[in-house]
C-alpha positions, 0 to 999 in steps of 0.5 A: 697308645703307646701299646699299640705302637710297640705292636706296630714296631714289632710288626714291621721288625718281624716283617723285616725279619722274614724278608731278610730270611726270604732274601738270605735264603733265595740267594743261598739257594742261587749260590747251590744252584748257580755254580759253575760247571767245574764246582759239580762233581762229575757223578752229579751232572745229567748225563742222558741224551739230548731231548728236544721240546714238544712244540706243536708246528700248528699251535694255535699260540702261533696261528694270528702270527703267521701267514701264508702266501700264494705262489710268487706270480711274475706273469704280468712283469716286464718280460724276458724276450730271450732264452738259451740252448746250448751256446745260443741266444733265441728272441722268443717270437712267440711272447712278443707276438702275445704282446700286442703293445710290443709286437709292432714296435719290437727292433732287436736285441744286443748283448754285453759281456759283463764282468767283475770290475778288476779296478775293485778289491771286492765282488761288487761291481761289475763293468761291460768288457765287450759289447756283442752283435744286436740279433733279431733271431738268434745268436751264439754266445761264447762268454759265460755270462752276458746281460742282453736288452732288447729295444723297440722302434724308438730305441727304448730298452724294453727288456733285460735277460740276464744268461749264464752259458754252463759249458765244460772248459778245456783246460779246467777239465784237464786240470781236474781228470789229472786231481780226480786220478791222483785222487782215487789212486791214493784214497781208493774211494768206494764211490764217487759221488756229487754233491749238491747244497741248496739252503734257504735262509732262517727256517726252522724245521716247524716252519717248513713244515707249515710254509713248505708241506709239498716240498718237504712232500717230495723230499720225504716220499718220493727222494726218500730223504732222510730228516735230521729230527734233532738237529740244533744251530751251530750258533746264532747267525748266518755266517758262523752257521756256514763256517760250521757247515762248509769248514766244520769250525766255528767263527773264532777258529777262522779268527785265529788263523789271522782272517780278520772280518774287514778281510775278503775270504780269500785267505781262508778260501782253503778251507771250504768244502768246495775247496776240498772237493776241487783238490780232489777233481770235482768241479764246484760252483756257487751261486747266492742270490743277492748281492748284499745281505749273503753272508759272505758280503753283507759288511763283508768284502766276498772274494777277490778272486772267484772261490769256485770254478762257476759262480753266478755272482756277476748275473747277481750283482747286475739283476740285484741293482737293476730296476728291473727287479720287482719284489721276488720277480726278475723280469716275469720270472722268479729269482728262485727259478733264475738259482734252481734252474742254474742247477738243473742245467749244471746237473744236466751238463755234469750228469755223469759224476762217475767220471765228471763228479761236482760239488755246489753251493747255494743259498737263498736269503731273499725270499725268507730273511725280513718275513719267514712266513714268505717261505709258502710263497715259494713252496710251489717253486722249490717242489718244481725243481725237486721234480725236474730233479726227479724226472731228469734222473739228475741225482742218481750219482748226487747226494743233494744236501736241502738244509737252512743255516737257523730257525727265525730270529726275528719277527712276532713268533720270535717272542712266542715259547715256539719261536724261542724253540724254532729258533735253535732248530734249522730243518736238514735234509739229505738225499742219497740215490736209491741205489745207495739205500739198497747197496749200503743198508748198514750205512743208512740203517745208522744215518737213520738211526741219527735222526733221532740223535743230537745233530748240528751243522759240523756232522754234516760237514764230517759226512761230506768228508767221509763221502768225498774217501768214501769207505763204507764203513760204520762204527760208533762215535766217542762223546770226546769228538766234537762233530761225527759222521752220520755214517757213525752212530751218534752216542745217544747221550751226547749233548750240546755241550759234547757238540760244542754248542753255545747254550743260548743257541741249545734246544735241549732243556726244558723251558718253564716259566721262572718264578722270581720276584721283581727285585731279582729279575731286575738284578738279572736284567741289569746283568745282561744290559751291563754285558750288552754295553761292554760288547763295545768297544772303547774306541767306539764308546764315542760312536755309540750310546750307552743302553740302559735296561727298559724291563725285563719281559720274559725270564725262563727256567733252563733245565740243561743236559749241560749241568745241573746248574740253574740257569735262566734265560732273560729277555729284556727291552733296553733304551733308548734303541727300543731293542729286545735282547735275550741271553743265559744268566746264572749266579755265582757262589759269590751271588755275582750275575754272569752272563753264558755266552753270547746275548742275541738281539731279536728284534731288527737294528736296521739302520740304528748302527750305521756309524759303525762297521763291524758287523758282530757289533752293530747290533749292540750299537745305537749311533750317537745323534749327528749335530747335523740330526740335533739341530 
């Protein structure tokens, strides 16, 4: 008895030995592999370019967890009774007479000049400023946008129309020839050229591919588009995405110039694009198609001031409350034709950019923010105002610029190995007229050779630059600069790191499972919950609740250009919010966790941080209970 008791004591120690051993080395081999960047020697680090992930857009991974959907059909809504030409107003006769509920009851139409309210500090409301003629024919509009309602017999409103008249204004015009002038003396151009931005909100280039096959078509046979293959988010969300791309800085950049988030925009106003473009002569326009949830004004303020000499925004603010909004459809049309067509008639108006250049802004966040997937029921629409694009020769002065801000950061095919890949990669188009390409085949032959190389939002926004004093010139970029123009060529081993990239945002690593024991996923799981929960704030640790980590679902080897440091990256669920977060974790030599930049949530928060406003924030936040909700 007492000999196997001894067997059973040696047994267990040496077990505990070898766990101890397990453990001494695992964590010996996180402290080699975990140092930070400035512990390896620069000879050490992988200096090769940036290589992207295979990931197939068809993979039968994603096939049960997207979807396709049919052309967004208006037809059977309520109807528009009203259209324009040139300055006028014209009841469509013809529908109504299609109509048979509506053709003996029909009365007239009035109009109502509506513009932003001047009482608030914010582009969010509008007023009626005066009240037009009714018109059972047809009448002539002065304003720039006016809200018509038609009535019948019993004086019931039977249908809305919201115009926007684009005609040249005298005094602007005069304004932007004397800027133009000035312009070209001092800068001396080689070419003048518009510029044309039309973006759809969190589309990875795979998913274009699969939702959109006849708009990217177009692009790429008959506009002879050139698509940046490699071109990774400048960081997670939408609105430090459009910093990169309209100012070319990152959100903190905009933060030290003493703008603040609750501020309007209108003290960093200067240093967008269109801004830029406006102080050279161009003319400049925006229109983003809903009134909230854009990235300028979704907890934000917009502008007090209109930030642009066209901007749709009141016609957006009144169709976006309206209850005559259904789904994707205003009225029986489709509010991507109500943006696209706004600019084919502002390049059909300003078709001359030799003389009366312009520079535009638009995003669509509506039809693509809560469900990716609805990208295909827009494919037909985007593919018909390529077309008319096309066939007006309205781009033979433009450089049209078809871009999305990130890939999905939500929904089913977030949580997949593909999704985690799309979301790094937003697709990115740029068209240059025909005669370009023949005229400057140095120039595209190193654009071309770009595609292959690591692109991110800042280069575009330096192409854009280097159009506006356009020089023709080419030559080859350092690794020390942080964002190039595609008119210079791209040194080959630039990584995101060089590109000023986060590394939760970057796509070139290789992505593998790691294989860990449960003890130290945990350990890396707690670190990233410990980092979510100090993102708040202590005068707000009253409003929110403390998280704690539910598990740990996926823990991925990152094999980086950065360094060649290991890295993982970690998706954990937490409690009580049933959030999923995802973020880079690595050890120190001190075998302490620390996470890499910023922890991204991937699943929607919705109404779980209403208690607070600070946009960054709130999806880190899961509101105390109210007395009124504990009761």
């Amino acid at each position: 008895m007492r000999a196997f008791l001894v067997l059973i004591f040696w047994i267990f120690s040496t077990t505990l030995v070898y766990v101890y051993l397990l453990y001494s080395n695992l964590v010996h081999n996180f402290r080699i592999n975990y140092r930070e960047s400035k512990d390896v020697p620069e000879a050490d680090r992988k200096t090769s370019g940036c290589s992207f992930p295979a990931v197939d857009p068809f993979d039968k991974a994603i096939e049960n967890i997207t979807r396709k959907f049919p052309t967004i059909d208006c037809s059977k809504k309520k109807p528009h009774l009203v259209y324009t030409k040139g300055d006028t107003a014209f009841i469509n006769h013809t529908k109504i007479k299609e109509l048979p509920w509506l053709k003996s009851t029909f009365k007239h139409c009035c109009y109502e000049i509506r513009v932003r309210d001047p009482n608030q500090n914010e582009d969010q409301k509008t007023i009626t400023f005066q009240k037009g003629p009714c018109f059972k024919d047809s009448v002539r509009v002065t304003a720039e946008y006016v809200l018509v309602k038609c009535y019948n017999t019993s004086n019931i409103v039977i249908s809305k129309s919201y115009l926007t008249f684009i005609r040249r204004k005298p005094e602007l015009e005069a304004e932007l020839k004397i800027k133009y002038t000035a312009h070209v003396n001092q800068h001396a151009p080689k070419e003048t050229l518009s510029v044309m931005m039309v973006g759809v909100d969190g589309m990875s280039r795979n998913s274009m591919i699969r939702s959109m096959p006849k708009t990217r078509r177009i692009l790429l046979e008959t506009m002879k588009a050139v698509e940046l293959h490699k071109h990774n988010k400048y960081a997670d969300n939408t609105l430090p995405n459009v910093f990169g791309l309209l100012t070319g800085n990152s959100e903190g950049s905009m933060l030290r110039v003493n703008w603040t988030r609750s501020q309007s925009f209108d003290k960093i106003n200067d240093f967008f694009l269109w801004s830029t473009y406006r102080n050279a002569g161009y003319r400049t326009a925006m229109f983003v198609d809903r009134s909230r949830i854009t990235s300028f004004h979704n907890k934000k303020r917009g502008w007090v001031k209109q930030p642009v000499d066209y901007y749709f925004r009141e016609a957006v603010v009144d169709f976006d409350n309206d209850m005559m909004r259904s789904g994707f459809c205003i009225g029986d049309v489709p509010d991507i034709t109500l943006l696209t067509d706004y600019w084919v008639k502002f390049a059909t108006l300003f078709n001359n950019s030799k003389t009366e250049p312009y520079f535009t802004y638009s995003f669509s966040a509506h039809l693509t923010h809560d469900d990716v997937d609805m990208a295909s029921a827009g494919d037909e629409l985007y593919y018909r105002f390529l077309t008319k694009l096309v066939d007006g020769n309205l781009l033979n002065n433009t450089v049209l610029v078809f871009f999305s801000d990130h890939g999905p950061r939500f929904g089913a095919i977030r949580s997949t190995y593909n999704g985690m890949v799309e979301a790094r990669t937003p697709y990115m188009f740029l068209v240059f007229p025909s005669w370009f390409h023949t005229k400057y085949p140095q120039l595209m032959e190193v654009v071309k050779t770009n595609q292959e190389r690591l692109t991110t939002h800042t280069d575009v926004y330096e192409t854009l630059i280097d159009l506006l004093y356009f020089k023709a010139e080419t030559g080859k970029g350092s690794l020390t600069q942080p964002r190039f123009s595609l008119f210079k060529e791209i040194p080959e081993g630039r990584t995101c790191e060089h590109a000023q990239i986060a590394v939760e945002c970057c796509a070139c690593m290789d992505f593998t499972e790691a294989k860990l024991s449960k003890a130290f996923a945990q350990f890396l799981g707690l670190a990233l919950v410990e980092k979510v929960n100090r993102y708040i704030p202590k005068q707000l640790k009253n409003n929110c609740l403390s998280l704690q980590l539910n598990q740990v679902t996926t823990l991925i080897d990152i094999s980086s250009n950065i360094s060649q440091k290991k890295q993982y990256q970690v998706t954990v669920t937490t409690l009580p919010n049933d959030a999923i977060y995802e973020g880079v974790v690595g050890v120190t030599r001190s075998n302490k966790a620390v996470v890499t930049g910023d922890v991204i949530r991937l699943n929607m928060y919705k109404h779980q941080a209403d208690c607070i406003e600070e946009e960054k924030l709130r999806q880190y936040c899961y509101c105390k209970p109210t007395k009124s909700k504990l009761h």
